[in-house]
C-alpha positions in Angstrom: 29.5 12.4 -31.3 31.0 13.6 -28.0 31.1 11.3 -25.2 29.0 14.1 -22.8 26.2 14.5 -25.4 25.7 10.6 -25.8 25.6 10.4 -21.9 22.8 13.0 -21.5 21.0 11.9 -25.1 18.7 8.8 -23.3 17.3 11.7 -20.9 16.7 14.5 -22.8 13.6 13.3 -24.3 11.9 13.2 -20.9 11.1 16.3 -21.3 8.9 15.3 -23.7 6.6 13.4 -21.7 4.5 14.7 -18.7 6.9 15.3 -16.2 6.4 17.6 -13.3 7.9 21.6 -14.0 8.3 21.9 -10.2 11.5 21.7 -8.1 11.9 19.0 -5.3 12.5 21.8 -2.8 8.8 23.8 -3.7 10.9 27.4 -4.7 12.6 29.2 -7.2 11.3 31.0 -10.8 9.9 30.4 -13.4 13.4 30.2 -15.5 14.5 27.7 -12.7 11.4 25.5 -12.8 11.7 24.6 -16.8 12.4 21.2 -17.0 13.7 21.4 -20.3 16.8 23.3 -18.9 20.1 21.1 -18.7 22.6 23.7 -18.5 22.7 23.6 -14.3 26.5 24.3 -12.9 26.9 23.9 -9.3 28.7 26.4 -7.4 32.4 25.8 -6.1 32.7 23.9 -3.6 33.7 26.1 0.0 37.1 24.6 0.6 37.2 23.1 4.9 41.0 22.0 5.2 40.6 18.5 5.7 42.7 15.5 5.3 40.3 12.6 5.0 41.4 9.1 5.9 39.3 5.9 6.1 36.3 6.1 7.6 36.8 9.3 9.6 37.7 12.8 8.8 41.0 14.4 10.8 40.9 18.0 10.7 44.7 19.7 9.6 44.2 22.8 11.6 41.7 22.6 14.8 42.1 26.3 16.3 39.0 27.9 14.5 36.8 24.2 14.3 33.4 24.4 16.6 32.8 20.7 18.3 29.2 19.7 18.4 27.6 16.9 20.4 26.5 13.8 18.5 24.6 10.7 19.3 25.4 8.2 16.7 26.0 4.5 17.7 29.2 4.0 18.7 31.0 1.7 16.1 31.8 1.9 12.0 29.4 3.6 9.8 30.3 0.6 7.7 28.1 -2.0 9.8 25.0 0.3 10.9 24.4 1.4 6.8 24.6 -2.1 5.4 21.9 -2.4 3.2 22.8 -4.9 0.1 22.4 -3.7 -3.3 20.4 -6.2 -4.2 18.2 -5.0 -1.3 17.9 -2.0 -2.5 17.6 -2.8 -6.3 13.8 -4.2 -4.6 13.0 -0.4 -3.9 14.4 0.9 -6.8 12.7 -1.6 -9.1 9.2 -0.7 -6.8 9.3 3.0 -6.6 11.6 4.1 -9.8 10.9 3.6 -13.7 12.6 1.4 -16.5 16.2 2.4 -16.7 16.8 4.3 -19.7 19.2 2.3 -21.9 18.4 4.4 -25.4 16.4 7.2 -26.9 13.4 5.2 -27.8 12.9 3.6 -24.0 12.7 7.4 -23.0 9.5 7.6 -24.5 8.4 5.1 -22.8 8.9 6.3 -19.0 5.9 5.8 -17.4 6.1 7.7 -13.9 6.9 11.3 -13.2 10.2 12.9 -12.9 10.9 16.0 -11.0 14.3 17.7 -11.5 15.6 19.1 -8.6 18.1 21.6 -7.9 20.4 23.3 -5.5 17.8 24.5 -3.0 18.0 25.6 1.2 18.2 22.0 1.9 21.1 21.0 -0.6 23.6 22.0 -2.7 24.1 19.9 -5.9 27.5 18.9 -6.0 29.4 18.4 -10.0 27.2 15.8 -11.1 29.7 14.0 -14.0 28.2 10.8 -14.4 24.3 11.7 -13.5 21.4 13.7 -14.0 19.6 15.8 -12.0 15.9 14.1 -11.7 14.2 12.1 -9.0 11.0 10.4 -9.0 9.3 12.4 -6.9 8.7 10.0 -3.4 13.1 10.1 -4.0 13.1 13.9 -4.0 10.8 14.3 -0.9 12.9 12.2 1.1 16.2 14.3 0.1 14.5 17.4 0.9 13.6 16.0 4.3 17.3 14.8 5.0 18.4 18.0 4.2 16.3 20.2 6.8 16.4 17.3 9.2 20.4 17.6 8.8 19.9 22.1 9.1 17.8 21.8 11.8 20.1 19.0 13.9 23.4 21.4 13.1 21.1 24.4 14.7 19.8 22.7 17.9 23.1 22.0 18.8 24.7 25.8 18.5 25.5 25.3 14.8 25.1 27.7 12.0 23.6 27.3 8.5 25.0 24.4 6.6 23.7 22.1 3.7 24.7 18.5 2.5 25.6 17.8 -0.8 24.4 15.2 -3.4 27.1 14.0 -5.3 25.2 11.2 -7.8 21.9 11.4 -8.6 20.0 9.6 -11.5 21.9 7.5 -14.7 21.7 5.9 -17.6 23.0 2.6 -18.7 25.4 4.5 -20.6 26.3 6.5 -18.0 27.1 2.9 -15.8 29.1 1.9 -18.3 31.6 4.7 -18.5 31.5 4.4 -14.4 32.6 1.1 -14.4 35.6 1.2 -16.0 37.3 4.0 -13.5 34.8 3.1 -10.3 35.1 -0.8 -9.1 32.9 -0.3 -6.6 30.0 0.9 -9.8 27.7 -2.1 -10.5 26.4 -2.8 -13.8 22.9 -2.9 -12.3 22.6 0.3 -10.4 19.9 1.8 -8.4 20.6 5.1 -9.8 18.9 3.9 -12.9 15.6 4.0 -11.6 15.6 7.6 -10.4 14.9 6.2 -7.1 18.7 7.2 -5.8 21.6 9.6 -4.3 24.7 9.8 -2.9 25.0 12.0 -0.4 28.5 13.0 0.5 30.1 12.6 4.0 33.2 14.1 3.3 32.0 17.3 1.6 29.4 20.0 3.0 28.5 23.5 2.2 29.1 25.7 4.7 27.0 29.1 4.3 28.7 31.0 7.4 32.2 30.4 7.0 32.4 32.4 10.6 31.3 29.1 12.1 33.2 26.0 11.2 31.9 22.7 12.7 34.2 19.8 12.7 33.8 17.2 9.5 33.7 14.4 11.7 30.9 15.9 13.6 29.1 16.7 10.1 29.5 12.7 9.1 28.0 12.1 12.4 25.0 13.9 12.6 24.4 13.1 8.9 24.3 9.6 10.0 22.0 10.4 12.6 19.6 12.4 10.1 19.2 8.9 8.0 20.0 6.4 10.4 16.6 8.3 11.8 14.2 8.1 8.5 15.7 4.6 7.9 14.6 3.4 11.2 11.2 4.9 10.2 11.6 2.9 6.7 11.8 5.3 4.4 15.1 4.2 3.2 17.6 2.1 2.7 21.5 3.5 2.9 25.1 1.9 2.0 27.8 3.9 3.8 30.4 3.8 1.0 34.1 4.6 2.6 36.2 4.9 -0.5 33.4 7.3 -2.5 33.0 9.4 0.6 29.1 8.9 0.5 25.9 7.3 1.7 24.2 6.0 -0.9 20.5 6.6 -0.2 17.3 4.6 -2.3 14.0 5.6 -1.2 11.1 2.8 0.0 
């Protein structure tokens, strides 16, 4: 059986059970809203010309790039988003449901599942190694992130721009395969318990090309967004350097 169609088998039987029919952001049709559809493709993503390095993001060609003021603290993303795994595995293991491992555990799922998609306040990047369903406290809190980030870009003489969520929920198989090409994948993810994303800090979707804002402004003020719901303990984030992404568990 093909390698794809084993690592979507454990989840397809959700749809089985009572999970929610709604989207995380609260729109779209009827079509849209059937969670029994797994045939999403994202859109492209808008190419920015950037060449990333490290921890920050230098721009190849400045002339048509808008600088906006941001208030983040003043040293590596690296030491303010340091939240263990193992911290976060707590949350994960509090909020999320038994990792799927097989086709029988997937009967046995005993919390909703909403699945969300590309909305106004995100854009779901290719998801290779994940599926798109959150428990639902998870999808709340990436909906908020998302206007939070909109309306920050805005306030400070942006235009319309939307983050993108590169991982969302796995299964065990799904680990696996990530493991052998990923080192920094752990065998016990928190990405199993639907309680998870990774929300990308080199790669945004810009809806007005007319207005380009700087990437390392972007990373900034998304780092402002979660450092702020965070501080109100809603979350707990990793900043990841080589995956370009915070990874994000809800409390």
């Amino acid at each position: 059986m093909n390698r794809n169609i084993l690592l979507m088998l454990p989840l397809l039987l959700l749809m089985c059970l009572t999970l929610a029919s709604i989207t995380s952001c609260g729109h779209g049709n009827k079509e849209q809203q059937d969670t029994t559809a797994w045939d999403y493709k994202a859109p492209p993503p808008m190419p920015l010309n950037r060449n990333i390095s490290g921890d920050s993001i230098e721009l190849a060609d400045e002339a048509d790039v808008h600088r906006l003021p941001t208030y983040i603290e003043q040293r590596p993303l690296k030491e303010i988003f340091n939240d263990t795994n193992s911290l976060q595995l707590v949350a994960a293991e509090k909020n999320g449901f038994k990792p799927v491992s097989s086709l029988s555990d997937a009967y046995r799922i005993d919390k909703p599942l909403i699945r969300i998609y590309s909305c106004d306040a995100y854009m779901l990047d290719d998801l290779k190694a994940s599926v798109p369903y959150l428990v639902p406290k998870a999808a709340q809190l990436l909906k908020e992130i998302g206007y939070a980030f909109q309306d920050s870009i805005r306030k400070r003489g942006g235009k319309a721009y939307r983050i993108k969520v590169t991982s969302v929920t796995r299964t065990d198989y799904s680990v696996s395969k990530l493991m052998r090409r990923n080192r920094a994948a752990t065998e016990n993810s928190c990405h199993r318990y639907g309680t998870t994303v990774d929300i990308s800090w080199v790669k945004f979707d810009c809806m007005d090309p007319n207005m380009i804002v700087s990437l390392e402004d972007l990373k900034n003020i998304l780092a402002e967004v979660v450092q702020d719901f965070r501080r109100q303990g809603r979350c707990y984030a990793i900043f990841e350097r080589k995956s370009g992404c915070l990874h994000i568990t809800v409390r």
